[in-house]
NUBA-890616 format. One record per residue: residue number from 1; x, y, z of N, C-alpha, C in turn. Coordinates in nm, 2 decimals. Layout:
<atoms>
{atom NUM,{X,Y,Z},{X,Y,Z},{X,Y,Z}}
...
</atoms>
This chain:
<atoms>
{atom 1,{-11.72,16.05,-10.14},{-11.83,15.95,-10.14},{-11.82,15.85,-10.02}}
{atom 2,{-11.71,15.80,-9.97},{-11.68,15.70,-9.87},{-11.75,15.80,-9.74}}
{atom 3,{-11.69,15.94,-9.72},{-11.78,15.99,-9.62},{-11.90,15.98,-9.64}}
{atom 4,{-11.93,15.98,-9.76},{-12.12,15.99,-9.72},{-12.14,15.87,-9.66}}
{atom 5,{-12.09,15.76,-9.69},{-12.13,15.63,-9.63},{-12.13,15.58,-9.50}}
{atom 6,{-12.01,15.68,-9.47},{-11.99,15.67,-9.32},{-12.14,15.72,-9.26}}
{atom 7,{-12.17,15.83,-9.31},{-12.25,15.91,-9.23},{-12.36,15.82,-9.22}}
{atom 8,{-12.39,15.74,-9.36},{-12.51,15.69,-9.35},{-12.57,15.57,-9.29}}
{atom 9,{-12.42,15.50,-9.24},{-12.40,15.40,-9.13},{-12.50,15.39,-9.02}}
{atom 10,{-12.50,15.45,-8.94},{-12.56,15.48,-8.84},{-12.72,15.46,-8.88}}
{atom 11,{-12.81,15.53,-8.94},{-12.84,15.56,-8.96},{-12.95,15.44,-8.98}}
{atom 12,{-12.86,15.37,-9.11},{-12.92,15.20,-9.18},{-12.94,15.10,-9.01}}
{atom 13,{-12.82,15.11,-8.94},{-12.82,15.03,-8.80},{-12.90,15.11,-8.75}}
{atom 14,{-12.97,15.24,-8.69},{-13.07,15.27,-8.64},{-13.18,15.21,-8.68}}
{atom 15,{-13.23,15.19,-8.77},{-13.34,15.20,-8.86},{-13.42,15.06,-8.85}}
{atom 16,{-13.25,14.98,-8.84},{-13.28,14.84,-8.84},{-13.31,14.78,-8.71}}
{atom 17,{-13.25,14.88,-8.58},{-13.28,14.80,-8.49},{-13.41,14.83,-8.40}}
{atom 18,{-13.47,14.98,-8.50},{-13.61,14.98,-8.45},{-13.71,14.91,-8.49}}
{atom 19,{-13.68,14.90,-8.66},{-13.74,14.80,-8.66},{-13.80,14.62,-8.62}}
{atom 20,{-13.66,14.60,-8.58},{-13.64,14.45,-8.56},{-13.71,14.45,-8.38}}
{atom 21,{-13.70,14.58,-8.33},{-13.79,14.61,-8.18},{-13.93,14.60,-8.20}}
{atom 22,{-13.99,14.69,-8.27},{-14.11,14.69,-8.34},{-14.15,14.59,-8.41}}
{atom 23,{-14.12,14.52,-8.48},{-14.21,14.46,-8.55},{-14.14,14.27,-8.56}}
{atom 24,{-14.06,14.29,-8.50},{-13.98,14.09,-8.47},{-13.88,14.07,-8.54}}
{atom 25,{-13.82,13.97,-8.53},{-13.75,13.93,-8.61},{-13.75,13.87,-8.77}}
{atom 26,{-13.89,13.86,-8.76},{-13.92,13.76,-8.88},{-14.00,13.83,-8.99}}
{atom 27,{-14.01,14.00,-8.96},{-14.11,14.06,-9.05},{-14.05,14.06,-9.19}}
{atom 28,{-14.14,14.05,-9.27},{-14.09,14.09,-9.46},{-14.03,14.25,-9.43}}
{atom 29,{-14.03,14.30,-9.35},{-13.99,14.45,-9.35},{-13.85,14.48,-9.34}}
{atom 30,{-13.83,14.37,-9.26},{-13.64,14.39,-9.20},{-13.55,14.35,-9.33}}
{atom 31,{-13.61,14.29,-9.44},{-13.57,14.18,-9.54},{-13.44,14.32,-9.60}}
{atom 32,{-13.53,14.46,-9.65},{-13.47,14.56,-9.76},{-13.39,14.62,-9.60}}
{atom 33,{-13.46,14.61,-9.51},{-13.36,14.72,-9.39},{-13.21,14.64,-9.35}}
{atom 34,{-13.20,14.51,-9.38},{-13.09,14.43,-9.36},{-13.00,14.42,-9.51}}
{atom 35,{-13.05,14.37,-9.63},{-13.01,14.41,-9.73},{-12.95,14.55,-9.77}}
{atom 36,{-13.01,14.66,-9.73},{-12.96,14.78,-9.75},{-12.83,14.81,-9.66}}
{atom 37,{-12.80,14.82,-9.53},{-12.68,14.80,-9.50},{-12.58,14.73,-9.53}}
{atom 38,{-12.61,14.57,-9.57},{-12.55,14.49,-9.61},{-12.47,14.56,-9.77}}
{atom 39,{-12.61,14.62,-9.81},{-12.50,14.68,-9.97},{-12.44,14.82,-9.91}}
{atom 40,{-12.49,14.90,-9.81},{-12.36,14.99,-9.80},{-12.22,14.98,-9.76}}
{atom 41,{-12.21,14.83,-9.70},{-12.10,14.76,-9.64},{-11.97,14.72,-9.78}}
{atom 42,{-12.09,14.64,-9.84},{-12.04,14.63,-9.99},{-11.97,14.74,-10.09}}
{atom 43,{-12.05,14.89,-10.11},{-12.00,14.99,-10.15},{-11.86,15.03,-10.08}}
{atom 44,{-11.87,14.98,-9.94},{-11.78,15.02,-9.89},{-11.59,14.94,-9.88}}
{atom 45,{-11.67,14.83,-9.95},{-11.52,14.71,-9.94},{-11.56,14.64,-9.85}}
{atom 46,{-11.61,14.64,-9.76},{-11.64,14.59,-9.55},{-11.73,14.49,-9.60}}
{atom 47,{-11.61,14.39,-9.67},{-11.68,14.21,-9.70},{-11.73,14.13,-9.59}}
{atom 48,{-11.62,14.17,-9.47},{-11.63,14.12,-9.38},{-11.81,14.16,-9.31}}
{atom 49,{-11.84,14.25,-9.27},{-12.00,14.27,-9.25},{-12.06,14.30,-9.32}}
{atom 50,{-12.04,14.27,-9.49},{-12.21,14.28,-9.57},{-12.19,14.16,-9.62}}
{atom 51,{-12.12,14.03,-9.59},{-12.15,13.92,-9.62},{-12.24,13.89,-9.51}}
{atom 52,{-12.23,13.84,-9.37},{-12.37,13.79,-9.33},{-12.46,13.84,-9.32}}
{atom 53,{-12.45,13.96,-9.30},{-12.59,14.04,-9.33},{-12.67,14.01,-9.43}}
{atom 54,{-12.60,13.97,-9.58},{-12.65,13.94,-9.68},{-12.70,13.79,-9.74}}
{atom 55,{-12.60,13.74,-9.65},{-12.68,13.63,-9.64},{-12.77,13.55,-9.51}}
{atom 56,{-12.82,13.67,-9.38},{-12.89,13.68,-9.37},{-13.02,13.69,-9.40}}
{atom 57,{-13.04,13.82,-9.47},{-13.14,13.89,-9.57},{-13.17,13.76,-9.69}}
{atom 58,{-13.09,13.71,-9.73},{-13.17,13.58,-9.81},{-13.27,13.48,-9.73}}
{atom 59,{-13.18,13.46,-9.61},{-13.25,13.33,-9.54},{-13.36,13.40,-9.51}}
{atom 60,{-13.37,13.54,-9.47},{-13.50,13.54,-9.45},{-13.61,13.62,-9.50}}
{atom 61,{-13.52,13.61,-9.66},{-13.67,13.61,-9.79},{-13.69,13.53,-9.81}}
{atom 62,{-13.66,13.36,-9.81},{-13.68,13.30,-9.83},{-13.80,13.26,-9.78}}
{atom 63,{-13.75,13.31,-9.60},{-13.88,13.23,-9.55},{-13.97,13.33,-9.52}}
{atom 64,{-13.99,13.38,-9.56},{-14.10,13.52,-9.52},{-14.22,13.54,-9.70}}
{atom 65,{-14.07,13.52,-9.77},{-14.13,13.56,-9.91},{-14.18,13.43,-9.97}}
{atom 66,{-14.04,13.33,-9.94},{-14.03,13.22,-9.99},{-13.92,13.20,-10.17}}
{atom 67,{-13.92,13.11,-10.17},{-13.74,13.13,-10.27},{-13.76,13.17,-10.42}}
{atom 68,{-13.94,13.19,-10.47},{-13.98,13.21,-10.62},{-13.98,13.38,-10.63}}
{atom 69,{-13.99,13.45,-10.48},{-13.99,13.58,-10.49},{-13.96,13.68,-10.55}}
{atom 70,{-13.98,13.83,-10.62},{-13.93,13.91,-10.63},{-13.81,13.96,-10.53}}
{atom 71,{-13.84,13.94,-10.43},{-13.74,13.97,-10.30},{-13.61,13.91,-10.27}}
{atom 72,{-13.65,13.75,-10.30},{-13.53,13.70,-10.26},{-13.48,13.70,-10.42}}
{atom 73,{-13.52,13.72,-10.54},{-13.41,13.76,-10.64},{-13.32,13.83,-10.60}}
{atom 74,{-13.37,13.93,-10.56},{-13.31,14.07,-10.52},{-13.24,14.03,-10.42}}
{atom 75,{-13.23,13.97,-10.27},{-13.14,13.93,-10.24},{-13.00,13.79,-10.30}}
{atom 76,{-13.05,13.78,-10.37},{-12.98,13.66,-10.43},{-12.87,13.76,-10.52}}
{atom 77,{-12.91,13.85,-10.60},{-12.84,13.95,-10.70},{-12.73,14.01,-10.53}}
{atom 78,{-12.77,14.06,-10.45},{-12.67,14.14,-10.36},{-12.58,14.06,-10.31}}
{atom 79,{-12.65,13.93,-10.24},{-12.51,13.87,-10.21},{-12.44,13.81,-10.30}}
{atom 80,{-12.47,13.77,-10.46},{-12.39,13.74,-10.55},{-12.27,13.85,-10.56}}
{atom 81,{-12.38,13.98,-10.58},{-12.23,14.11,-10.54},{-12.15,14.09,-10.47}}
{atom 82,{-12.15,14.10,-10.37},{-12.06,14.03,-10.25},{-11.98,13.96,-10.26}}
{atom 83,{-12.02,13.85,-10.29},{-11.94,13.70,-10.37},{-11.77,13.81,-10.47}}
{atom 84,{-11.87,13.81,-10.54},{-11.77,13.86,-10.63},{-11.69,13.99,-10.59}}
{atom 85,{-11.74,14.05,-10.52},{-11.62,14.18,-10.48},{-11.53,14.14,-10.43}}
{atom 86,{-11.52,13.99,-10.34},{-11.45,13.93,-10.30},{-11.34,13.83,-10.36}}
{atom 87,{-11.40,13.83,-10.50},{-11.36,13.75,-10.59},{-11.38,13.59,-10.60}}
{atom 88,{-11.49,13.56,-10.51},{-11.55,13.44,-10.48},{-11.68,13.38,-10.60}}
{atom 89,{-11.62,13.38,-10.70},{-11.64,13.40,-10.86},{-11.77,13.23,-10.86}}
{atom 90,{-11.72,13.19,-10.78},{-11.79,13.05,-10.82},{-11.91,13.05,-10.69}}
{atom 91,{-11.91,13.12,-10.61},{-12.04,13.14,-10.52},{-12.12,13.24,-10.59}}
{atom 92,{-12.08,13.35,-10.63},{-12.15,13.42,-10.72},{-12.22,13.44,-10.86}}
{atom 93,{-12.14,13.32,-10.89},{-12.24,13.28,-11.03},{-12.39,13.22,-11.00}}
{atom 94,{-12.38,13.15,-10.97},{-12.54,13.06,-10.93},{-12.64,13.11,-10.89}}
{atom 95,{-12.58,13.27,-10.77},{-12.71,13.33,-10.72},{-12.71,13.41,-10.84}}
{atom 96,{-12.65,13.51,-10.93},{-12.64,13.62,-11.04},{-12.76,13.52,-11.12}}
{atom 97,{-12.75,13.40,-11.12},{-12.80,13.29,-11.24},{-12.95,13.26,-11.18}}
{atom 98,{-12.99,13.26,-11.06},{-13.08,13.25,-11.00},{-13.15,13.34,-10.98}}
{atom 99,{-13.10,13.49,-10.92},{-13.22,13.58,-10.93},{-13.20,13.63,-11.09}}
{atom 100,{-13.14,13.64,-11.17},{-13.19,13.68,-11.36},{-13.28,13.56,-11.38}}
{atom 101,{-13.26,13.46,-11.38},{-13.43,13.34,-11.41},{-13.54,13.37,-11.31}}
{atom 102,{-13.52,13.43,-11.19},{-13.63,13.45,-11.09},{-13.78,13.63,-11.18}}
{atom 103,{-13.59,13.70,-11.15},{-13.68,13.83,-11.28},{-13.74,13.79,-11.42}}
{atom 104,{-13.67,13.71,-11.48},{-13.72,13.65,-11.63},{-13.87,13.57,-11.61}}
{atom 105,{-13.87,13.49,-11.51},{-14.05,13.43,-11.48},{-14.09,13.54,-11.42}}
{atom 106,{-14.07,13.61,-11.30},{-14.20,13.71,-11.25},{-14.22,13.79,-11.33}}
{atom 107,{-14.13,13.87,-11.40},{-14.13,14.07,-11.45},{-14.13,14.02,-11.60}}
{atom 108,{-14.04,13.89,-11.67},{-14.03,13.93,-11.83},{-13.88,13.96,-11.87}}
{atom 109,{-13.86,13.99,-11.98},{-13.74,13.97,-12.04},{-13.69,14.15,-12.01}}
{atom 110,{-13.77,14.21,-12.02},{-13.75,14.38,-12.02},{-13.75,14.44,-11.90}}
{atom 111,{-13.78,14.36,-11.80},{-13.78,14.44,-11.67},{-13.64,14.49,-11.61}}
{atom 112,{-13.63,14.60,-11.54},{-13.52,14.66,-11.51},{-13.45,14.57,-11.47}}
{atom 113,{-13.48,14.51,-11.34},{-13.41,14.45,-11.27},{-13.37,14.31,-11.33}}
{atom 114,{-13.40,14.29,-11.41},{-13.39,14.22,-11.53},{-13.27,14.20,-11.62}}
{atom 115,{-13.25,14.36,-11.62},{-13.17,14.39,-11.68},{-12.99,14.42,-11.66}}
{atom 116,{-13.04,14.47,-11.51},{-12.94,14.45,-11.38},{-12.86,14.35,-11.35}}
{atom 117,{-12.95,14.21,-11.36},{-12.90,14.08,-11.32},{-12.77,14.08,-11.46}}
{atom 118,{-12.85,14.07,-11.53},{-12.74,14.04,-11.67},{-12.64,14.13,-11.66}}
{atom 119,{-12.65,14.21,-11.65},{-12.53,14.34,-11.60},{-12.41,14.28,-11.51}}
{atom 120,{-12.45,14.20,-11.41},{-12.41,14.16,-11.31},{-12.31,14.00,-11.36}}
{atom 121,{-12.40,13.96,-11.46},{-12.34,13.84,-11.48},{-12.26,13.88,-11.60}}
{atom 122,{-12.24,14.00,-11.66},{-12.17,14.04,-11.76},{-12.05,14.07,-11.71}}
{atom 123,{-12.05,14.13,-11.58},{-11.95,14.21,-11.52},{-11.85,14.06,-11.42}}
{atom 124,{-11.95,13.99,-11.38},{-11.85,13.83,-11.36},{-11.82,13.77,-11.43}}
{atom 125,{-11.84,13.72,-11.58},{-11.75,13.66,-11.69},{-11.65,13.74,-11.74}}
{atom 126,{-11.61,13.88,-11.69},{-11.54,13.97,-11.79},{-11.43,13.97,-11.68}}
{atom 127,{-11.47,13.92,-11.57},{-11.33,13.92,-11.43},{-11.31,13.83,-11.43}}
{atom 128,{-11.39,13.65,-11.52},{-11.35,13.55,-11.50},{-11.29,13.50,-11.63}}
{atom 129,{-11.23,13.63,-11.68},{-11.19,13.59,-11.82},{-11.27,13.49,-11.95}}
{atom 130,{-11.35,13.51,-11.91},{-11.48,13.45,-12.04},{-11.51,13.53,-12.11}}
{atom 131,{-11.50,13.59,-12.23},{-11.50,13.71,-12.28},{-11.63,13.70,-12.35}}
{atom 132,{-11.68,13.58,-12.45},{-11.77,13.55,-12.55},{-11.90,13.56,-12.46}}
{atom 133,{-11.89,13.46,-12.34},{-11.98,13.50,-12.25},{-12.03,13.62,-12.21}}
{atom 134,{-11.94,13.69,-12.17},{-11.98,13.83,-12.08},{-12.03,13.91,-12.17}}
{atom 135,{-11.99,13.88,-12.28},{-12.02,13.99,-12.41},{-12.21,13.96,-12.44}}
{atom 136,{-12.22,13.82,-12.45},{-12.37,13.79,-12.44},{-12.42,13.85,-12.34}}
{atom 137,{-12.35,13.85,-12.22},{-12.48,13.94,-12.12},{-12.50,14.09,-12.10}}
{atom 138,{-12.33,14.13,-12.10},{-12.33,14.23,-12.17},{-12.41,14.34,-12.23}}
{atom 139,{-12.40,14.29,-12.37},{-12.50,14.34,-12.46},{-12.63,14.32,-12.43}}
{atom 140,{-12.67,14.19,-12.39},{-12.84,14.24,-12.34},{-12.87,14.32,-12.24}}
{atom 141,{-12.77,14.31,-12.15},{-12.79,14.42,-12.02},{-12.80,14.56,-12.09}}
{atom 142,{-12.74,14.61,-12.21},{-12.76,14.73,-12.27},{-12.91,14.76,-12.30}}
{atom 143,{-12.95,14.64,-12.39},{-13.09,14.64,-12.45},{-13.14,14.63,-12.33}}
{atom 144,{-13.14,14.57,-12.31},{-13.32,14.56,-12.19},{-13.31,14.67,-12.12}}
{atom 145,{-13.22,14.72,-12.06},{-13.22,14.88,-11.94},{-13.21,14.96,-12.02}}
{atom 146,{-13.21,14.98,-12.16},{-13.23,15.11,-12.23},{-13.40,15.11,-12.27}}
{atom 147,{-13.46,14.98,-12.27},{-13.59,14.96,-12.34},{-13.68,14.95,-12.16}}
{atom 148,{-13.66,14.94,-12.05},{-13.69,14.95,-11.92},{-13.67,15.11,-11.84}}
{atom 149,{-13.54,15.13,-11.84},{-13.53,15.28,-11.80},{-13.49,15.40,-11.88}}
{atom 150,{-13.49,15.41,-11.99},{-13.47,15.45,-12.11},{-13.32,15.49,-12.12}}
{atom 151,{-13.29,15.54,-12.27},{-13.15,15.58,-12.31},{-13.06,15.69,-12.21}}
{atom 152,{-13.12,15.74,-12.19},{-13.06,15.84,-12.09},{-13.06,15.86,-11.92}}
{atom 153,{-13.12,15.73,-11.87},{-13.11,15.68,-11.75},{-12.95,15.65,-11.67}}
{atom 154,{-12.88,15.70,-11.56},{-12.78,15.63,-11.50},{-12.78,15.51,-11.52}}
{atom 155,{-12.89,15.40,-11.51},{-12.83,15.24,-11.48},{-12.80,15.21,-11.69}}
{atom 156,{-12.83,15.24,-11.75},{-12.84,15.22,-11.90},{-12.62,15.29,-11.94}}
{atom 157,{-12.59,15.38,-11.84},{-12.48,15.46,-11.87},{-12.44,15.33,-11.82}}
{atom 158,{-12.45,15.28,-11.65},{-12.35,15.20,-11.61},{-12.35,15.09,-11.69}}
{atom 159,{-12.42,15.02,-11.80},{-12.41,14.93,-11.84},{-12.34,14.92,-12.00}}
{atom 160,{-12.35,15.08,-12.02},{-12.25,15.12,-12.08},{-12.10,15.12,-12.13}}
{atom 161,{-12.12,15.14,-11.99},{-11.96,15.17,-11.91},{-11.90,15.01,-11.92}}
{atom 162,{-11.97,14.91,-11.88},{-11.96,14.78,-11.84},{-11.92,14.72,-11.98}}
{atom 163,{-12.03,14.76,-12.06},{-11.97,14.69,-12.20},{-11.82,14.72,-12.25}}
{atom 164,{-11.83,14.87,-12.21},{-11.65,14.97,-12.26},{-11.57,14.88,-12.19}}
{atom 165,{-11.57,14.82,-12.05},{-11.48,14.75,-11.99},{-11.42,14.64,-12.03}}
{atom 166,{-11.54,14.59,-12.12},{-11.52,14.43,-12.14},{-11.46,14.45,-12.26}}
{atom 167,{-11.48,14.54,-12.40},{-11.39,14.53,-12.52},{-11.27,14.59,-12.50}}
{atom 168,{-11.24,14.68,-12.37},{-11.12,14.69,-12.37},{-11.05,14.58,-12.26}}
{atom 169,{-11.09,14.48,-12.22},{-10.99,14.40,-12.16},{-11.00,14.33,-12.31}}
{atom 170,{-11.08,14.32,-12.39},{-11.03,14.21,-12.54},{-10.97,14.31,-12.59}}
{atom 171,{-10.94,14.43,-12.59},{-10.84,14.50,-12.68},{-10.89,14.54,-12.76}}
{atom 172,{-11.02,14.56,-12.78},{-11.10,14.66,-12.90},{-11.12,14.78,-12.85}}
{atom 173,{-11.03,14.84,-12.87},{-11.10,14.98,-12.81},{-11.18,15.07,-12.89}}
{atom 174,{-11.18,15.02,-13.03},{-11.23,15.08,-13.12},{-11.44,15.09,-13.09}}
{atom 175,{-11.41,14.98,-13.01},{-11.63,14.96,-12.98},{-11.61,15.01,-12.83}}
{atom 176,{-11.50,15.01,-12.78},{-11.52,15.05,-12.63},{-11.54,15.23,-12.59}}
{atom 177,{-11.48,15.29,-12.72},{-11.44,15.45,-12.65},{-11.56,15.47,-12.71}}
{atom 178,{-11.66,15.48,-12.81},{-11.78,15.56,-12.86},{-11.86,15.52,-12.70}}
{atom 179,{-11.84,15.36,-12.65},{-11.97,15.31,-12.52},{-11.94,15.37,-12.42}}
{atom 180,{-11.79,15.42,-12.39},{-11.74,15.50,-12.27},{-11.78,15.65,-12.27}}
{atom 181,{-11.80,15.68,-12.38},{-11.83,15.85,-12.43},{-11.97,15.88,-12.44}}
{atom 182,{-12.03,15.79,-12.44},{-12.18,15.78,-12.44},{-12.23,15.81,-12.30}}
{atom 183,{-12.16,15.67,-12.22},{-12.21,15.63,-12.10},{-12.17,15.78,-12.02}}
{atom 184,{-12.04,15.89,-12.04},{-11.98,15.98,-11.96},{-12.13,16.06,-12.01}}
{atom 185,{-12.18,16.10,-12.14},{-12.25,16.21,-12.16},{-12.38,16.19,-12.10}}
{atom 186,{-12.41,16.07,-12.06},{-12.57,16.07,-12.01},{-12.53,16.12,-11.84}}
{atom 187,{-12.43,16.05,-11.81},{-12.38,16.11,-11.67},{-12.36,16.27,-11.57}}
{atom 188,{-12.28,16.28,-11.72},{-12.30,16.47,-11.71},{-12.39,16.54,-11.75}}
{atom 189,{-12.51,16.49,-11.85},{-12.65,16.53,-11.82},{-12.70,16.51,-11.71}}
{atom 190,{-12.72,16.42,-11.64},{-12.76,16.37,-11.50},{-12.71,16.48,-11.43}}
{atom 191,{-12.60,16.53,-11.42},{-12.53,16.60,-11.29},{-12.59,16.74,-11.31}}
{atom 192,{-12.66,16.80,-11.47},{-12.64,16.92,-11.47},{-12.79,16.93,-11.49}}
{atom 193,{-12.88,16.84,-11.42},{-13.01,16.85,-11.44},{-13.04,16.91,-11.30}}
{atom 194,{-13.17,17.03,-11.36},{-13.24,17.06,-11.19},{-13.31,16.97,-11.11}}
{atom 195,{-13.30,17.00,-10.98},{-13.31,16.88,-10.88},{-13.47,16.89,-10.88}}
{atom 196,{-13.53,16.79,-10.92},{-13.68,16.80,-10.86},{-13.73,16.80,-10.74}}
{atom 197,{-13.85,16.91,-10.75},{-13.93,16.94,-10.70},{-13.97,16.85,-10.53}}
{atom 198,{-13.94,16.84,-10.40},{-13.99,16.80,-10.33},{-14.11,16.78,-10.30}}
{atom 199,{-14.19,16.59,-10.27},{-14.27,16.57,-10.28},{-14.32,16.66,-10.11}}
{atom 200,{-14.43,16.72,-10.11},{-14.53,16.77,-9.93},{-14.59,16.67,-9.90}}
{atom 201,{-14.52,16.63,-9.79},{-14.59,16.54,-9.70},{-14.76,16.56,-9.73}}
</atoms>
C-alpha cells in the first residue's frame, strides 16, 4: 500500500501545479487538489508536508468558499487528521468539532460526512483516554453511516472497527469481537465483489 502511494505522489504534485498555472492561485479548484496530497502525505505518516498543505487548503476555503462551507468542513475534518496523527490532541479537537457542526447545519444529522466527522471525534476521545465520550460518538458514527451509506458499505465497516477499538481499550471485549467480525465480513465482501463496469467516455 505505501508503494501505491509513492506512485501516486507525483502525480497529485503534477496535477496541482497545472492547475495552480492554469487557473491562479486563488481558484476553488486547487482547494480538493491541495487537500488531496495533503491526505496522501497523511496516509503516509509525512506530518511534516501534509500539515501545511492542509492548512493551506483551509486558508484558502475559507476565502474562496468562505468558513460556513461544505468545503472548508472538509478541510477542517483533514487537518484535524493531521493534528492528531501527530498526536496534537488539542488542535484537533476544535476543527473535528467545527466541521461535524458545519455538516450538521448544511447536510443534517444523516449525512455521510456527517457521519465521518463523529467517527473522527470518536477515534480522538478513545486516544485521549475519554472513554464515555468517544463511546457517544462512537456509536453515532455507526448509526448515521449505516443509515447514509448503508450496512454493507466500507466507511460503516471502518466505523465498526473504531467502535471494536474503543471497548477493547475499556476491556470489553465481549461488544468489541461480534463489531470486529462484522466490520472484517463487509470487508471481505468488498474484496470478493466484481469490479464494475467502466464508465465510456
Amino acid at each position: 500500500m505505501m508503494g501505491d502511494y509513492k506512485k501516486a505522489e507525483p502525480f497529485y504534485q503534477r496535477a496541482l501545479k497545472i492547475r495552480e498555472k492554469a487557473l491562479g492561485p486563488n481558484n476553488p479548484a486547487l482547494v480538493s487538489s491541495i487537500g488531496g496530497l495533503a491526505d496522501l502525505y497523511r496516509l503516509q505518516k509525512d506530518y511534516a508536508k501534509a500539515e501545511p498543505l492542509a492548512e493551506q487548503a483551509l486558508k484558502l476555503s475559507e476565502k474562496v468558499y468562505g468558513p460556513g462551507h461544505e468545503m472548508t468542513a472538509t478541510a477542517y475534518n483533514n487537518l484535524g487528521a493531521i493534528y492528531e496523527g501527530m498526536g496534537k490532541y488539542d488542535k484537533a479537537e476544535p476543527l473535528f468539532q467545527k466541521g461535524l457542526k458545519l455538516f450538521e447545519d448544511k447536510r443534517g444529522p444523516n449525512y455521510y460526512k456527517t457521519g465521518a466527522a463523529l467517527d473522527n471525534l470518536g477515534v480522538l476521545y478513545r486516544e485521549k483516554g475519554e472513554y464515555k465520550k468517544a463511546e457517544s460518538y462512537a456509536l453515532r458514527a455507526v448509526e448515521v453511516t449505516e443509515k447514509a451509506r448503508g450496512p454493507e458499505h466500507p466507511e460503516t465497516a471502518t466505523c465498526l472497527n473504531d467502535l471494536a477499538k474503543l471497548y477493547e481499550a475499556m476491556g470489553d471485549k465481549a461488544k468489541a469481537e461480534p463489531l470486529r467480525e462484522r466490520a472484517a465480513k463487509i470487508r471481505k465482501r468488498g474484496e470478493n465483489k466484481p469490479a464494475s463496469p467502466q464508465a465510456t467516455p
